[in-house]
C-alpha positions in Angstrom: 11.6 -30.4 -71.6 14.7 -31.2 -73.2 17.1 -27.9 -73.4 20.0 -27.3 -75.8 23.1 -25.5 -75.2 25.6 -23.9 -77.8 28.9 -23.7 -77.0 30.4 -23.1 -80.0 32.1 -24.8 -83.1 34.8 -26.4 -83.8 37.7 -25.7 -84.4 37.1 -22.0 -82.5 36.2 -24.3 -79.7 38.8 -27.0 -79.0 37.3 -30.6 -77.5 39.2 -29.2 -74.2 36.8 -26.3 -74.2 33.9 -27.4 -75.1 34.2 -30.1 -71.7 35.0 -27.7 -69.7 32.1 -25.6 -70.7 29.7 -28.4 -70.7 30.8 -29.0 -66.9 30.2 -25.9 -66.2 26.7 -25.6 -67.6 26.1 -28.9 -65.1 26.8 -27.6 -62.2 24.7 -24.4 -62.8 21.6 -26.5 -63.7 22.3 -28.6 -60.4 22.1 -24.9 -58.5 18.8 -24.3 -60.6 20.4 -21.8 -63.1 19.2 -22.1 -66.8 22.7 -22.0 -68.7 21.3 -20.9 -72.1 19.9 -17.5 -68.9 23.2 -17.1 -67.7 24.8 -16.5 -71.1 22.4 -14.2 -72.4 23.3 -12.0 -69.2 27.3 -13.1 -69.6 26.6 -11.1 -73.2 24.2 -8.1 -71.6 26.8 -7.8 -69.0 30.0 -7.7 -71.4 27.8 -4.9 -73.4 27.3 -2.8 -70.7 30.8 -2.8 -69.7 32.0 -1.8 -73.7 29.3 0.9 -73.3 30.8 1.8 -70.0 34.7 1.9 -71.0 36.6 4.7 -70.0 36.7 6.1 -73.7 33.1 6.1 -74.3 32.4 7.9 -70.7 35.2 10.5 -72.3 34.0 10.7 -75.5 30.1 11.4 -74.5 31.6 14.5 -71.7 34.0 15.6 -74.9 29.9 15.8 -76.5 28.2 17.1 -73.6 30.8 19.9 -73.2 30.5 20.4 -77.1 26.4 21.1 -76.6 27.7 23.8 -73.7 29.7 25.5 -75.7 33.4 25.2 -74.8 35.7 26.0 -77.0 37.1 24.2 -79.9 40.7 24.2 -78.8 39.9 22.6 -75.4 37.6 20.3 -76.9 40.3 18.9 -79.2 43.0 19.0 -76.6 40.5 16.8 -74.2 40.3 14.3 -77.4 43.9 14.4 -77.7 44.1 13.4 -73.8 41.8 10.3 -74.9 44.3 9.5 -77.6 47.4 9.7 -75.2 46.0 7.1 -72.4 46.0 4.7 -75.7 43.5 2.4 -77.0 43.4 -0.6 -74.0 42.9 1.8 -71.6 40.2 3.0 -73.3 38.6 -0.3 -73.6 38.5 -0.7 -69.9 34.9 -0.3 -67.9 35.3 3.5 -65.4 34.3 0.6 -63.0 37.1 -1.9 -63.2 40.2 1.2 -63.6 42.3 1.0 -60.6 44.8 3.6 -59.1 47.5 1.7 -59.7 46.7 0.8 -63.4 45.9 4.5 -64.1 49.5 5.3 -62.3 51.1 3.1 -65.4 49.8 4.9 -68.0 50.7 8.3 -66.4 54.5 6.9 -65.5 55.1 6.1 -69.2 54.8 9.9 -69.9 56.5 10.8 -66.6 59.4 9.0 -67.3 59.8 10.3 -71.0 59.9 13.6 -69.1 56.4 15.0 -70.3 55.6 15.8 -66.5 53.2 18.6 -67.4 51.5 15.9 -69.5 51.5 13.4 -67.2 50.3 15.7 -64.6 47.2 17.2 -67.5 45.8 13.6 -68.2 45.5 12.6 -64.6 43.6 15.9 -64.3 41.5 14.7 -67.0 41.1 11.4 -66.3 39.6 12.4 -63.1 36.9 14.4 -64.8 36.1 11.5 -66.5 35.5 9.1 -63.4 33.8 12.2 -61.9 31.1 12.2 -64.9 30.7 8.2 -64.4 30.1 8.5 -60.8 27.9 11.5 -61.8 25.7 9.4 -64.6 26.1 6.1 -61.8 28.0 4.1 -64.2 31.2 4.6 -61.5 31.5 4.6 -57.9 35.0 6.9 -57.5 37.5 8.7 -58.7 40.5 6.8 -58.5 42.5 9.8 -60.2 41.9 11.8 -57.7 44.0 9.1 -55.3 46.9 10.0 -57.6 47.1 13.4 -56.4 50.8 14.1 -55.6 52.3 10.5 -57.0 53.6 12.3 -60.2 56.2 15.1 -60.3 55.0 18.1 -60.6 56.9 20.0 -63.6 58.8 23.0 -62.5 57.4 26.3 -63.5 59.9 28.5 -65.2 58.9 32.1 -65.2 60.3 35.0 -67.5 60.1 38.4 -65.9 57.9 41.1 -68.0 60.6 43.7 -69.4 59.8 46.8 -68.1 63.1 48.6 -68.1 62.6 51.4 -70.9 66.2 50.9 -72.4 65.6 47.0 -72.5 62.0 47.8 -73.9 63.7 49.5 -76.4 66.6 46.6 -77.2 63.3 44.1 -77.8 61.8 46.5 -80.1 65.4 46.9 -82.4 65.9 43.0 -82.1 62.7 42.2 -83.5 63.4 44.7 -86.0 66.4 43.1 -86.9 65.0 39.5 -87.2 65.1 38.2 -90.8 64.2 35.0 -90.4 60.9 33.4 -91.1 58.9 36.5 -92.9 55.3 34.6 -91.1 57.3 35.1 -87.6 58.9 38.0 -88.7 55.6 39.8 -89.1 53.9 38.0 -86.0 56.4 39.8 -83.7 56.3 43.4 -85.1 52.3 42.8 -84.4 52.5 41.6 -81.3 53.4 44.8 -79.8 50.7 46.4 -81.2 47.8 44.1 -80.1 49.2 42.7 -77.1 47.1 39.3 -77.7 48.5 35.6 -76.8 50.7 34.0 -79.7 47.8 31.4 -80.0 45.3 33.6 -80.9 47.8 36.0 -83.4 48.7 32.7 -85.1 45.0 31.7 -85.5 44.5 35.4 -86.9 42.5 35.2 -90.3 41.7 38.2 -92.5 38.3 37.9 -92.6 38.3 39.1 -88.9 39.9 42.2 -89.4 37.8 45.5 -90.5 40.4 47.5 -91.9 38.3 50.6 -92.4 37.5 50.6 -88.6 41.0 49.8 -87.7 39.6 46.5 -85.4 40.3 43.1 -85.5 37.6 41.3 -83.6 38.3 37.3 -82.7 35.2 35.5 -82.7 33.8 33.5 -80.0 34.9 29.8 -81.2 38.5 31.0 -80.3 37.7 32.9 -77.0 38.1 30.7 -74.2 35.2 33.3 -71.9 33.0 32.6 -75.3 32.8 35.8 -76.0 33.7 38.0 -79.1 37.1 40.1 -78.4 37.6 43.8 -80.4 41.2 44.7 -80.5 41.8 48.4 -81.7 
């Protein structure tokens, strides 16, 4: 039975090519391996691996999260942690990502000084290799064997104000701001509701009952997913 083999046209192919393949396709019929077999699984195989890059993994736990309910906010900041690793890395099969190549993505935010960034994706690149592992598509974590090669951002705390007099200088300062009126009205709130500058910015009026005097946050911005009242 006479068998045909395609290896292409011309001129995608060059001459050069198109020997080399034909050599190849030789010796794997003198080992007893069909060659028309071999490049149907070449094809399966190169399939599974797009299906199995590390931004398809990503993008089906951003989903899966997305069915349990976490919050919008987190959601889009773990697609913007997708976007931020770029688009080769993405391309790459959770199987074939090594330490080291994950370490070069995270050093060209490191060394632009985003070390709380830096820090944040290799965080979330290890939750992705931890889903892969979890759905067998992976075997490890290689993120997690990045624990402690980045610099760790330093922490810079502001004491709380509890000195009455200084209280009392805060209060007059904001009072006195006149810039922004948006900002202007955001800090003579804040010391009334006592909620995070995220969620006051987010405020709509829709949410606010003015009758009842409550303005109750609904649960697509809580991060507990639970509706907050504040008097």
């Amino acid at each position: 039975v006479e068998l045909k083999l395609a290896l292409g046209s011309s001129p995608d192919v060059t001459l050069a090519e198109a020997r080399a393949a034909r050599d190849t396709a030789r010796k794997q019929l003198v080992q007893s391996i069909d060659p028309n077999a071999a490049k149907r699984q070449a094809r399966i195989e190169a399939s599974i691996r797009a299906s199995h890059s590390f931004a398809s993994v990503a993008e089906e736990l951003i989903e899966k999260k997305t069915r349990e309910g976490l919050a919008e906010p987190t959601l889009e900041k773990m697609s913007w942690f997708v976007k931020l690793l770029g688009t080769d890395f993405g391309r790459r099969p959770v199987t074939e990502i090594t330490p080291q190549e994950l370490l070069h993505e995270l050093r060209k935010h490191e060394r632009r000084g985003r070390l709380e960034t830096a820090n944040l994706l290799r965080s979330f690149a290890s939750r992705v290799f931890r889903y892969a592992v979890a759905t067998a598509r992976a075997e490890r974590d290689p993120a997690q064997l990045l624990i402690g090669a980045l610099t760790s951002a330093k922490v810079k705390h502001f004491a709380a104000i509890t000195d009455p007099v200084e209280f009392g200088a805060l209060l007059r300062a904001i009072d006195d701001y006149q810039g922004d009126p948006s900002v202007m009205f955001a800090l003579k709130l804040t010391p009334h509701v006592f909620q995070r500058p995220g969620e006051l910015r987010q405020m709509e009026w829709g949410e606010v009952d003015f009758e009842k005097a409550v303005w109750t946050i609904p649960v697509t911005k809580m991060k507990m997913r639970q509706p907050h009242a504040v008097p």
